[in-house]
C-alpha positions in Angstrom: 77.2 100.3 89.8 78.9 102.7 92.6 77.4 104.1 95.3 78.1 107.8 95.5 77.2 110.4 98.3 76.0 113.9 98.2 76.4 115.8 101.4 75.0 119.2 100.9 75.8 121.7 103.7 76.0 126.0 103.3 78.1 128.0 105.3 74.7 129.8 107.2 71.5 127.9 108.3 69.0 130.7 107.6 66.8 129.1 110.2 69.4 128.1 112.3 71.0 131.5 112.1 74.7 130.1 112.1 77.3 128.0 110.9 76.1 124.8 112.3 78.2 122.2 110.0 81.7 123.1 112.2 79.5 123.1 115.9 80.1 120.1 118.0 76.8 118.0 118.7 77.3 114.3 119.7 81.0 115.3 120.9 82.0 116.3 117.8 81.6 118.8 114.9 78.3 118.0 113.2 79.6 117.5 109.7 82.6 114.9 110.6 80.0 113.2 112.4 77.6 113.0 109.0 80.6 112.1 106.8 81.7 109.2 109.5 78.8 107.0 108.6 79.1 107.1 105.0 82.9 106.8 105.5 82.6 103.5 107.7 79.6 102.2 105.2 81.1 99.5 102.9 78.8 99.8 100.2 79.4 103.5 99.5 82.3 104.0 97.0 82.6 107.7 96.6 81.3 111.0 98.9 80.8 114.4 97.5 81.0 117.4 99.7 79.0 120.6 98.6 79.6 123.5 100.8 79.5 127.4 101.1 82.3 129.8 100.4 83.4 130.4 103.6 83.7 126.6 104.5 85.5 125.4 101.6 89.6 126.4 103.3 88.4 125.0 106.9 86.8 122.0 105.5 90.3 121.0 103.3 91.2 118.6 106.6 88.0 116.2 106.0 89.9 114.5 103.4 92.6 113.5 105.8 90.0 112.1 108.1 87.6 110.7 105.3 89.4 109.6 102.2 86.0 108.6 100.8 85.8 112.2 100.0 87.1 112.9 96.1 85.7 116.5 95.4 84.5 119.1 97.5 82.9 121.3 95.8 81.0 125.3 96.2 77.4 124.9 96.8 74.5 127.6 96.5 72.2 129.7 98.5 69.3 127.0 97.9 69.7 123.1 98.2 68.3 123.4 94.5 71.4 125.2 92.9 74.2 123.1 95.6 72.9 120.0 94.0 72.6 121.4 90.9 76.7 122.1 91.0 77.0 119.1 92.3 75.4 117.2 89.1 77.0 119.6 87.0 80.3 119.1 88.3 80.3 115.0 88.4 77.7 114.3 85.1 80.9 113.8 83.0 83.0 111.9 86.0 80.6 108.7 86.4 78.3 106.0 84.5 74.9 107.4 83.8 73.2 104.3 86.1 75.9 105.5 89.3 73.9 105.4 92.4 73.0 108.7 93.9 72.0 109.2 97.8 71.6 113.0 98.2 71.9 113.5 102.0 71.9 116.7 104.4 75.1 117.8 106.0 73.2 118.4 108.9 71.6 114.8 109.2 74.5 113.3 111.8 71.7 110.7 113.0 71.7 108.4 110.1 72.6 104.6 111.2 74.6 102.9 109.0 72.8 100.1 109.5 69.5 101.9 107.9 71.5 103.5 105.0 73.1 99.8 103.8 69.4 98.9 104.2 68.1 101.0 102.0 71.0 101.3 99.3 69.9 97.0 99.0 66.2 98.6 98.5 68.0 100.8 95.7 68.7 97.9 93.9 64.7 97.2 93.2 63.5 100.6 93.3 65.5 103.1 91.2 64.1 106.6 93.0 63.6 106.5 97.0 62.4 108.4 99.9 62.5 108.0 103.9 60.0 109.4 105.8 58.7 109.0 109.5 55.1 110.2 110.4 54.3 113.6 112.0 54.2 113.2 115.6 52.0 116.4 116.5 48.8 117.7 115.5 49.3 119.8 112.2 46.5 122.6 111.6 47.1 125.4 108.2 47.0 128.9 109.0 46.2 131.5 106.9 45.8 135.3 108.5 46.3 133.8 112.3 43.5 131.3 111.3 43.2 127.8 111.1 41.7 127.3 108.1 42.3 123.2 107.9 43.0 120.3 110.4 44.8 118.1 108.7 44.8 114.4 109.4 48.8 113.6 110.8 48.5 109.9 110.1 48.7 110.9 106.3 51.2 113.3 106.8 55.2 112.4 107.1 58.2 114.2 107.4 61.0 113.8 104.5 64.4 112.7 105.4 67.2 112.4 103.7 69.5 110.5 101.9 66.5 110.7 99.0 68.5 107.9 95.9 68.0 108.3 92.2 70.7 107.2 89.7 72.8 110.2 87.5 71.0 110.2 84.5 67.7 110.9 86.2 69.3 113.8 88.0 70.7 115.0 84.9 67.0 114.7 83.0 65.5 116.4 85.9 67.9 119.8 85.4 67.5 119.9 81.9 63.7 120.0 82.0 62.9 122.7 85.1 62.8 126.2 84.2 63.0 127.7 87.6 61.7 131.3 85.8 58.3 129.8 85.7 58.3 127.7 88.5 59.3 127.2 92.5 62.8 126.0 93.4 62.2 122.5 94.2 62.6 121.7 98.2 63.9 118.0 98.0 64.8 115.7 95.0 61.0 114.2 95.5 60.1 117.6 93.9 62.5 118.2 91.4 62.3 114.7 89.8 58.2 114.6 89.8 59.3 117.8 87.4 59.4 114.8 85.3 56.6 113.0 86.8 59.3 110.3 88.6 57.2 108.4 90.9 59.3 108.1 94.3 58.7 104.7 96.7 58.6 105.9 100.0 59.9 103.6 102.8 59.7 104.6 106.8 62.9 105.5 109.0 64.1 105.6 112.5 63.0 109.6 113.9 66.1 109.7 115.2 67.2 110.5 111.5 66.5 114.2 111.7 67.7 117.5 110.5 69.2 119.8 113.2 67.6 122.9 112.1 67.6 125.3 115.2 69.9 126.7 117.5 67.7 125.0 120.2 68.2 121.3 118.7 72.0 122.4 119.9 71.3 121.9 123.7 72.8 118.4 124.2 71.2 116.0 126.8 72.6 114.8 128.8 75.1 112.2 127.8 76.1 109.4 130.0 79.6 108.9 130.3 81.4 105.4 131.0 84.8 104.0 131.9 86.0 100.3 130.7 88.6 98.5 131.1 90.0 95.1 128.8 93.4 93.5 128.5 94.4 91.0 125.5 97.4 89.0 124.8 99.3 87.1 122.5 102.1 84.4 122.7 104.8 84.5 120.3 105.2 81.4 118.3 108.8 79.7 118.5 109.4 80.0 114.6 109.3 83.4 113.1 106.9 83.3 109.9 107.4 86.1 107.5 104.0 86.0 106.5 102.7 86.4 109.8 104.8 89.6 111.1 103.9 91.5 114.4 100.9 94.4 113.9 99.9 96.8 116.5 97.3 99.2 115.8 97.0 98.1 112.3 100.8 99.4 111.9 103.1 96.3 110.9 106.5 95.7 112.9 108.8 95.6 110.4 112.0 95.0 112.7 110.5 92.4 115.1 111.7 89.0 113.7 108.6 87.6 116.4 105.5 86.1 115.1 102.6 86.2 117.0 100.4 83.0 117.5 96.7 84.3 116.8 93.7 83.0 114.2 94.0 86.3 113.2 96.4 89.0 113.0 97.0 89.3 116.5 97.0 92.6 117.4 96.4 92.7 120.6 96.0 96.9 120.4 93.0 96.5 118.5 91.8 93.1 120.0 91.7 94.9 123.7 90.1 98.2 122.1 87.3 96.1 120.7 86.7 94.0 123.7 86.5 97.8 125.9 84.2 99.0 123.6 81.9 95.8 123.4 82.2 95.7 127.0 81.1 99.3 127.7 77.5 98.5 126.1 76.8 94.8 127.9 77.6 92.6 124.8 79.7 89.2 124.1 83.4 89.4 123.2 85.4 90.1 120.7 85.3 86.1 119.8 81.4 86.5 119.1 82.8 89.3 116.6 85.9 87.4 115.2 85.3 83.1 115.4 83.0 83.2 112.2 84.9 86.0 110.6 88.2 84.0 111.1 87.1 81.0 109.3 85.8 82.8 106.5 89.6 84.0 106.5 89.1 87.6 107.1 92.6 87.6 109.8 92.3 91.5 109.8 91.3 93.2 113.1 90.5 96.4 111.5 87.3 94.4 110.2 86.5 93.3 113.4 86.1 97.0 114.6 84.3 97.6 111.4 81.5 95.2 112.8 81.9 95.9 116.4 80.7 99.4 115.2 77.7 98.3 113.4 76.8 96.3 116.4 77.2 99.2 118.8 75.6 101.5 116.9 73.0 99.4 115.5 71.4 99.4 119.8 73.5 102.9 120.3 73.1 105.5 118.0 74.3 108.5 120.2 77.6 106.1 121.3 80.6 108.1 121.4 84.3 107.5 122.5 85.8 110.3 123.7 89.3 109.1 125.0 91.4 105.7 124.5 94.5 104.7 126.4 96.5 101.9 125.6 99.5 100.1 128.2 101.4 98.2 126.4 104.0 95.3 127.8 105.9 93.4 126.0 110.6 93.4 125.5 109.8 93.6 122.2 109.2 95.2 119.6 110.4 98.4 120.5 107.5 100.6 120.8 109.0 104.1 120.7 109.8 104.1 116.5 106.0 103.2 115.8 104.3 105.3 118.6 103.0 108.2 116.6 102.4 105.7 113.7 100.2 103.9 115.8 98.6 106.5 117.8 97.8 108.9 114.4 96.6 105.7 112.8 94.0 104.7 115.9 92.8 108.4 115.9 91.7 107.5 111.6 90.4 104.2 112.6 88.1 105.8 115.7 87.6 109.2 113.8 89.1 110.9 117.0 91.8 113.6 117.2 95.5 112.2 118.1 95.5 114.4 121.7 92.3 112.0 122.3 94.8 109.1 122.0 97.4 107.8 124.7 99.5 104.8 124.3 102.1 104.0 126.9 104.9 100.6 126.8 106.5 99.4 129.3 108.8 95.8 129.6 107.4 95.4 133.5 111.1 95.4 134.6 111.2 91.9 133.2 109.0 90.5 136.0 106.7 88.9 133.6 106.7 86.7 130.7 105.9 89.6 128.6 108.7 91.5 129.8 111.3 88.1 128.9 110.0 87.6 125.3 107.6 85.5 125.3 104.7 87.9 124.2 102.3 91.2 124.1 100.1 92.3 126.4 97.8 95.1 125.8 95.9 96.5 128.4 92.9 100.0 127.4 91.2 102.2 129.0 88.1 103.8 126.6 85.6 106.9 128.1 82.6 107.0 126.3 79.3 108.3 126.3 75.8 107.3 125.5 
């Protein structure tokens, strides 16, 4: 059964009053920061982008960033008809059991932890929503009067992804006749249109919609320097299998192997260790023993699960810059370097200008700099 995402988003928040999908919040735009935690989510196979008109050219690039994203796709004025032309558009594409987590564009507060949670509780319960209570006293006004006080401990807020499979979407569509009755709010409302019962299940407040201009004020966000080295030795018999990788890039031209558990990359190995650092945790070996004899050798899952443990404690963690020094007489660094530094920018969702790798053979005065091995040493700002 696949996983698939719906991210609904329009070109004009009528509340908010503006685009709000392409403003930075959380140090980037809010959208890529939405689509980055079902990107980095293992168990989601496919995303599904609905947008407005005026978003559809600008929002081409996503798919270079996030390659989870098949379709994207014109949405409507309501959430009812974007969804709707979502449906429409995929109904013929997938199995009618497919997995469906609607979500809001403008949701970028979503763990990944949370959603992998609840995609498990998917597998029991076929139609889902998250909620967390109301915080504040809630009264009903009619005419400038308060007509009711209504009691907040039974009253929760809806949040989104909200999870049914296709062919109750589909059902759902074919039976409402919005003519003679409201456009549905949520999917909770649509699919009791065909008396679905939903099981509702509690999430973290932080999973909220930005809906105002206001919620765009940032607070302020704490910003930290760290520092972490890692190196290799290379091994005295060159094993084809086991070629030099930096930055998830493999050396080719280096007849070197490297003598690591896993894949030695020492590019990634420091970046993990700087990151972990930054937040007080263990090192990359608490990350990488048990994976390593379970013989997952590739670093890029190490970062996978650094992230979940980061984020997990640290939701608003961001990295805004990474350096990288690298010493070593060889490989050569120059043919890879964009290579490398494009494919680090993918890996950390960041922009290429936001990544800096220099090399250097320390004017032979080191063992690094006389064959013998890589040294890696990076510097990562974030924020919290």
């Amino acid at each position: 059964m696949k996983n698939i995402a719906i991210i609904l988003g329009w070109w004009v928040s009528q509340r908010c009053g503006f685009d709000k999908l392409f403003i930075e919040k959380y140090g980037k735009p809010v959208i890529f920061k939405t689509l980055e935690i079902f990107q980095k989510s293992e168990k989601i196979d496919e995303i599904i982008l609905v947008l407005g008109e005026k978003n559809l050219e600008k929002s081409k690039i996503l798919k270079n960033y996030f390659p989870k994203v098949k379709h994207i796709i014109l949405g409507g004025k309501e959430r009812f008809f974007s969804l709707k032309n979502a449906i429409e558009f995929v109904k013929d594409l997938w199995e009618d059991n497919s997995r469906i987590l609607v979500h809001n564009g403008a949701n970028p507060k979503l763990s990944i932890t949370e959603l992998e949670e609840w995609i498990e509780l998917a597998k029991k319960e076929k139609n889902i929503l998250f909620w967390f209570f109301a915080k504040d006293s809630i009264k009903e006004v009619i005419d400038e009067k308060i007509v009711q006080n209504l009691n907040r401990d039974k009253i929760f807020c809806a949040q989104t992804p909200q999870i049914s499979d296709l062919e109750t979407f589909v059902k759902a569509f074919k039976k409402i006749d919005i003519k003679n009755t409201s456009i549905p709010r949520d999917e909770g409302e649509l699919l009791s249109v065909i008396e679905e019962k939903f099981h509702i299940f509690e999430c973290s407040d932080q999973n909220k919609k930005i809906t105002f201009a206001h919620d765009f004020s940032e607070k302020k966000q704490i910003p930290r320097i760290w520092i972490w080295e890692d190196s290799h030795r290379f091994s005295e018999v060159f094993d084809e299998e086991k070629r030099v990788i930096l930055g998830w890039i493999k050396v080719w031209d280096c007849k070197k192997s490297l003598l690591a558990n896993s894949d030695g990359d020492v590019i990634l190995h420091s970046l993990i260790n700087a990151l972990l650092a930054s937040i007080g945790w263990k090192t990359l070996a608490h990350v990488a023993d048990s994976m390593c004899k379970e013989w997952i050798t590739d670093s890029c899952e190490y970062l996978k699960e650094t992230f979940k443990v980061i984020l997990k404690e640290y939701p608003d963690f961001e990295i805004q810059n990474v350096s990288f020094s690298l010493e070593c007489k060889t490989p050569k660094i120059s043919p890879i370097h964009d290579a490398v530094q494009e494919n680090i920018a993918k890996l950390l969702y960041l922009k290429k200008g936001q990544i800096w790798l220099n090399y250097h053979t320390g004017e032979n005065l080191s063992d690094y700099g006389k064959w013998l091995g890589i040294k890696c040493l990076c510097n990562v700002l974030i924020t919290l």
